[in-house]
DSSP file (Angstrom, degrees, kcal/mol; ACC not computed):
  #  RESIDUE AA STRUCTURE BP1 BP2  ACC     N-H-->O    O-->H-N    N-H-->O    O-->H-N    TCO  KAPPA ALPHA  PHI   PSI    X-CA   Y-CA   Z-CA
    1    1 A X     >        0   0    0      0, 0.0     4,-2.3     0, 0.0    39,-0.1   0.000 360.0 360.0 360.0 -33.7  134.8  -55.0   20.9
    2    2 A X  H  >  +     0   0    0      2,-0.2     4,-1.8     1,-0.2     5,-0.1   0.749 360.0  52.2 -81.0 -17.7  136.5  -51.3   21.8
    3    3 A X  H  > S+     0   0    0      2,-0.2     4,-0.8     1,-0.2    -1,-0.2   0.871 107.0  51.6 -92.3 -18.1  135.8  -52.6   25.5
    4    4 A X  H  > S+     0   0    0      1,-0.2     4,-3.0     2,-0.2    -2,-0.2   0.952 110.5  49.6 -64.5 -43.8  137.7  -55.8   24.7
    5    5 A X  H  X S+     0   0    0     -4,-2.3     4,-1.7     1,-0.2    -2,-0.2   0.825 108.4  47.1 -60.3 -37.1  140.5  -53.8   23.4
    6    6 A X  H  X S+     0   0    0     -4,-1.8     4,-0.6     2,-0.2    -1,-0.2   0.746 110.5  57.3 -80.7  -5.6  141.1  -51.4   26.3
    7    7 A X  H >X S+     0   0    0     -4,-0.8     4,-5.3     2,-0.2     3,-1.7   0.929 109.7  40.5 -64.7 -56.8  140.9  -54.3   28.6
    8    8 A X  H 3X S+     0   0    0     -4,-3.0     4,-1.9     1,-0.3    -2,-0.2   0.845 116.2  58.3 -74.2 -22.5  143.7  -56.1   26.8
    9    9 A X  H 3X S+     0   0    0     -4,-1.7     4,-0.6     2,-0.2    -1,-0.3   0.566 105.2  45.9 -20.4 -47.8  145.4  -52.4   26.7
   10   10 A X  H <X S+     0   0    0     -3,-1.7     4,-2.8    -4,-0.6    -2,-0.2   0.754 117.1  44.7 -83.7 -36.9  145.5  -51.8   30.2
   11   11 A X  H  X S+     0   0    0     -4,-5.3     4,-2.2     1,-0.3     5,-0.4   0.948 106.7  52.6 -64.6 -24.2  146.8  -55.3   30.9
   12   12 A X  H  X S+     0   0    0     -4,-1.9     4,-2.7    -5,-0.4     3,-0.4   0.961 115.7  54.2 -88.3 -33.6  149.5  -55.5   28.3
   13   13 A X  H  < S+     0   0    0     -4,-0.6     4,-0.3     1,-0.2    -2,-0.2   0.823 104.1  49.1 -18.8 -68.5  150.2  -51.9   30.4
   14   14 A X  H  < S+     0   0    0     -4,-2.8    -1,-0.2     2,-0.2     4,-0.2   0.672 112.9  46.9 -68.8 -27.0  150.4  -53.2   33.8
   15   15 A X  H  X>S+     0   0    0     -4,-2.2     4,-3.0    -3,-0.4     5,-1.4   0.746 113.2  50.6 -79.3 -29.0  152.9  -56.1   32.7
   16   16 A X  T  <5S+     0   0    0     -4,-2.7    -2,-0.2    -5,-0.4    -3,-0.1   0.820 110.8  49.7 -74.6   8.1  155.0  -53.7   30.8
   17   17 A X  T  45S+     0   0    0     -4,-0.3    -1,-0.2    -3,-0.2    -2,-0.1   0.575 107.8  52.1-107.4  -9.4  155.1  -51.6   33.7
   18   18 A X  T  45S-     0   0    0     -3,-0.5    -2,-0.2    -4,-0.2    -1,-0.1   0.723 109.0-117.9-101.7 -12.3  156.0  -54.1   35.8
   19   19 A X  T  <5S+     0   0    0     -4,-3.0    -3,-0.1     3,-0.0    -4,-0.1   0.491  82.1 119.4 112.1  12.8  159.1  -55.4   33.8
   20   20 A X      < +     0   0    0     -5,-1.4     2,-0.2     2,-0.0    -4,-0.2   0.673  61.1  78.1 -89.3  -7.8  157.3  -59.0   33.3
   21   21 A X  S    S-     0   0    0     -6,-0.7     2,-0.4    -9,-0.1    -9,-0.0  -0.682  70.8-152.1 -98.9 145.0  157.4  -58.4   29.3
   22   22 A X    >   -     0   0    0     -2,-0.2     3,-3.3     1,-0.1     4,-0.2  -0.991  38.1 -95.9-128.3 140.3  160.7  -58.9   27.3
   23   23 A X  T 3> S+     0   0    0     -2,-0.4     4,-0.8     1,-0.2     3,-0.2   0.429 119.9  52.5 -26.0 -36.2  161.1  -56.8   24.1
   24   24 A X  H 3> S+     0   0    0      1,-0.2     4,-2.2     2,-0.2    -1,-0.2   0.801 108.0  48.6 -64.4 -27.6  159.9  -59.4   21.7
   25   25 A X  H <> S+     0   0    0     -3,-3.3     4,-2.1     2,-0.2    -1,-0.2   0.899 117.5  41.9 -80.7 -34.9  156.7  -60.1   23.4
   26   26 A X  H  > S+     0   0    0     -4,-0.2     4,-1.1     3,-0.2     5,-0.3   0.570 112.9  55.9 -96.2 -11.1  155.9  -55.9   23.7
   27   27 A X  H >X S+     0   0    0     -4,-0.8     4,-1.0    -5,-0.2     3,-0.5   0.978 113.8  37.2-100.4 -62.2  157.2  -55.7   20.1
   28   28 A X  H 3X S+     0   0    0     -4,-2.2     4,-1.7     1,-0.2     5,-0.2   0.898 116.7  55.3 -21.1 -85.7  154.3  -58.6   18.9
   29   29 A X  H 3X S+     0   0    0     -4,-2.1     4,-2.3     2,-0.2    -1,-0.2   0.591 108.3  44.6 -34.7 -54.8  151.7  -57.1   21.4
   30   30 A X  H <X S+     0   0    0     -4,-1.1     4,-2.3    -3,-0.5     5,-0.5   0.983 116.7  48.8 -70.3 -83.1  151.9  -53.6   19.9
   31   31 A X  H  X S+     0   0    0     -4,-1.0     4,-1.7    -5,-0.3     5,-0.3   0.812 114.5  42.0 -23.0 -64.6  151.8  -55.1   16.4
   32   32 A X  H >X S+     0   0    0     -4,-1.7     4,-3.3     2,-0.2     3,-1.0   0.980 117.4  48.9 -72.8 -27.3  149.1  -57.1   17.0
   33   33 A X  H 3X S+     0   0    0     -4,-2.3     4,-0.9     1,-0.3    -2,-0.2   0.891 110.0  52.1 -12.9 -63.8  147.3  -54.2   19.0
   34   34 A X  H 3< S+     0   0    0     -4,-2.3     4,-0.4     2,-0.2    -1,-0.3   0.678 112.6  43.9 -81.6 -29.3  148.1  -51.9   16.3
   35   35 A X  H <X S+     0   0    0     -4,-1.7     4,-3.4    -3,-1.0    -1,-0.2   0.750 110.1  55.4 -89.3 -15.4  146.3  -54.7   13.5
   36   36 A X  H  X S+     0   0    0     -4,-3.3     4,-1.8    -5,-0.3    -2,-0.2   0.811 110.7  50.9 -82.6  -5.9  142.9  -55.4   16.0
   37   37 A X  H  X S+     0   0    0     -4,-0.9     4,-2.0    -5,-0.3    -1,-0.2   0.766 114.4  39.3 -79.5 -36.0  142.6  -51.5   15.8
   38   38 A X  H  > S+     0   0    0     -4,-0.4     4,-2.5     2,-0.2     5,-0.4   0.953 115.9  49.5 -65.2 -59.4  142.8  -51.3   11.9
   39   39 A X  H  X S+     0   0    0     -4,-3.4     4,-1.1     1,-0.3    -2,-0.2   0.770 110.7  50.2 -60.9 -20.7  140.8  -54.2   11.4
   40   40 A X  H  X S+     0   0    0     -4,-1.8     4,-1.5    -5,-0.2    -1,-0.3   0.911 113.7  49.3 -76.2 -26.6  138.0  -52.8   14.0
   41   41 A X  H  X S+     0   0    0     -4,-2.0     4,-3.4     1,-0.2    -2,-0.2   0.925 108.6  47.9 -30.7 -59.8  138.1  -49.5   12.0
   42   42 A X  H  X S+     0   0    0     -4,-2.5     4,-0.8     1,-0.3    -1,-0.2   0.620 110.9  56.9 -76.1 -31.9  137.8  -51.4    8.9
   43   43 A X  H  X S+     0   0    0     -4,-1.1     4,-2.2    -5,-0.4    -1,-0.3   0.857 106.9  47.6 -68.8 -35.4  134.7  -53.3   10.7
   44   44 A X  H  X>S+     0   0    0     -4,-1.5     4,-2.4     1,-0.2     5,-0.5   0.965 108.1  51.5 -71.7 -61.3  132.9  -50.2   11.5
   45   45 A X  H  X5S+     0   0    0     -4,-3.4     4,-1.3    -5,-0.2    -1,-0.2   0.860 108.6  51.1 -39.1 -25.6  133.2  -48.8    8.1
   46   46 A X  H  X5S+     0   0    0     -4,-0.8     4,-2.8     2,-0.2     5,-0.3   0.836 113.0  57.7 -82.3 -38.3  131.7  -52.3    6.5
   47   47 A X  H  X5S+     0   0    0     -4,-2.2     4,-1.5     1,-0.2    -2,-0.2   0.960 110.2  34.6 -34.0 -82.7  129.0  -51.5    9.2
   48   48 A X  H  X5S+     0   0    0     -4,-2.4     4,-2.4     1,-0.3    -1,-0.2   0.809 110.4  61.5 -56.9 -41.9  127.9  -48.4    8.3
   49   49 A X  H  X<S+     0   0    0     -4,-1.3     4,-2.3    -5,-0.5    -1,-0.3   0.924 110.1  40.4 -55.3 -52.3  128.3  -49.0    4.9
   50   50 A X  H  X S+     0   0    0     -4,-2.8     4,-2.5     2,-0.2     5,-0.2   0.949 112.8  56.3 -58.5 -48.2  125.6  -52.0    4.9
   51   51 A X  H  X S+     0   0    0     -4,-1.5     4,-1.0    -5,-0.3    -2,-0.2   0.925 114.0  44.1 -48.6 -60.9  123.3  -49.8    7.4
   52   52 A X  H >X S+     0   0    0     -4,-2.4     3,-3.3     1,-0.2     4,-0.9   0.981 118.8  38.9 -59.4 -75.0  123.7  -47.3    4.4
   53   53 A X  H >X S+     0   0    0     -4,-2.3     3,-1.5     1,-0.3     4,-0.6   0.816 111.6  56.3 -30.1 -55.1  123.1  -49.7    1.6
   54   54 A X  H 3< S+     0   0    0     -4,-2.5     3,-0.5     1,-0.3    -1,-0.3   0.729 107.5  51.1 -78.3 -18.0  120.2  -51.8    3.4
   55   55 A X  H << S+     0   0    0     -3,-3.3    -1,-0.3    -4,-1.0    -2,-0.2   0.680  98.2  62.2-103.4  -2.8  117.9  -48.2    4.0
   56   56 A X  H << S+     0   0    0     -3,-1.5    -1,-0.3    -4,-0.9    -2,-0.2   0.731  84.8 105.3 -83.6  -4.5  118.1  -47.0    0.1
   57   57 A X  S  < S-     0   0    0     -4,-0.6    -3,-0.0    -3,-0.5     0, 0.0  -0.340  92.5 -91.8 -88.6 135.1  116.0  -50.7   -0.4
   58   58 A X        -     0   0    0      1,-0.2    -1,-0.1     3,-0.0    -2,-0.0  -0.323  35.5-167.3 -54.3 157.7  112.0  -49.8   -1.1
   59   59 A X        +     0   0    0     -3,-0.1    -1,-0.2     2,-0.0     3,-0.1   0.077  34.4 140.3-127.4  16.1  110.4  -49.8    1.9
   60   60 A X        -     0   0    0      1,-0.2     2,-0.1     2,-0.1     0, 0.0  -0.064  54.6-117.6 -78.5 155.0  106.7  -49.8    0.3
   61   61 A X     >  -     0   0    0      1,-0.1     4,-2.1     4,-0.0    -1,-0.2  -0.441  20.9-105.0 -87.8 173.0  104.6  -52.0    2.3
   62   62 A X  H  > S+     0   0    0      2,-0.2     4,-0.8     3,-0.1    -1,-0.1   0.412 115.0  53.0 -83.8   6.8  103.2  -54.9    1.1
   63   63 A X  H >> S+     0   0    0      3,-0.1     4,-1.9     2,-0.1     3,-0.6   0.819 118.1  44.5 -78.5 -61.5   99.5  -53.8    0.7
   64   64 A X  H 3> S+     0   0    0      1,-0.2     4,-1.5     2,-0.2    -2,-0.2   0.834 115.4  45.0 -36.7 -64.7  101.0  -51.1   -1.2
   65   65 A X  H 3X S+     0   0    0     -4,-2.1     4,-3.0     2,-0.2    -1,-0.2   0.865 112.5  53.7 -35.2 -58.4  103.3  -53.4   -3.0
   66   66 A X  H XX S+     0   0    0     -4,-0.8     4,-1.2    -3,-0.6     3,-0.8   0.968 109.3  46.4 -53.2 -69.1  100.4  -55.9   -3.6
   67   67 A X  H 3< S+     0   0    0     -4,-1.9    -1,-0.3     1,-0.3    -2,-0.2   0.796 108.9  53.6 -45.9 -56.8   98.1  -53.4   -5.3
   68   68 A X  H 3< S+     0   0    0     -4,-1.5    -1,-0.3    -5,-0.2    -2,-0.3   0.869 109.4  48.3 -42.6 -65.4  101.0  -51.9   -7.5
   69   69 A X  H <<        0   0    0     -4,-3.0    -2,-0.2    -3,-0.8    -1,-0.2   0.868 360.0 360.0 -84.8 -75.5  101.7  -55.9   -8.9
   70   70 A X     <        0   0    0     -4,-1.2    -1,-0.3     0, 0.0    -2,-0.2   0.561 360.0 360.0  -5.2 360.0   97.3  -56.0   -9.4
């Protein structure tokens, strides 16, 4: 995703540099820029957070398990 976003980063770059963008269109793009940046933050954090969550779960194997239930 971060590679998708510096792609679209450099392009929305190279039109504003060429003068093909008119203020409403660079004032959207930023804005939405500025929300796919939150919302990949906000992805990574849910990430990690599950990664975290999912490794406190027993991890006893199941002959071990099995024997315990006996």
């Amino acid at each position: 995703m971060n590679e998708v976003l510096n792609s679209l980063k450099q392009r929305y770059k190279e039109l504003q540099e060429q003068g093909k963008l008119d203020e409403a269109v660079q004032t959207l793009f930023a804005e939405l820029m500025a929300e796919a940046e939150k919302l990949q933050a906000s992805n990574l954090t849910l990430r990690r957070t599950i990664l975290k969550s999912s490794s406190k779960e027993s991890r006893m194997s199941t002959k071990l398990r099995d024997a315990l239930y006996e």
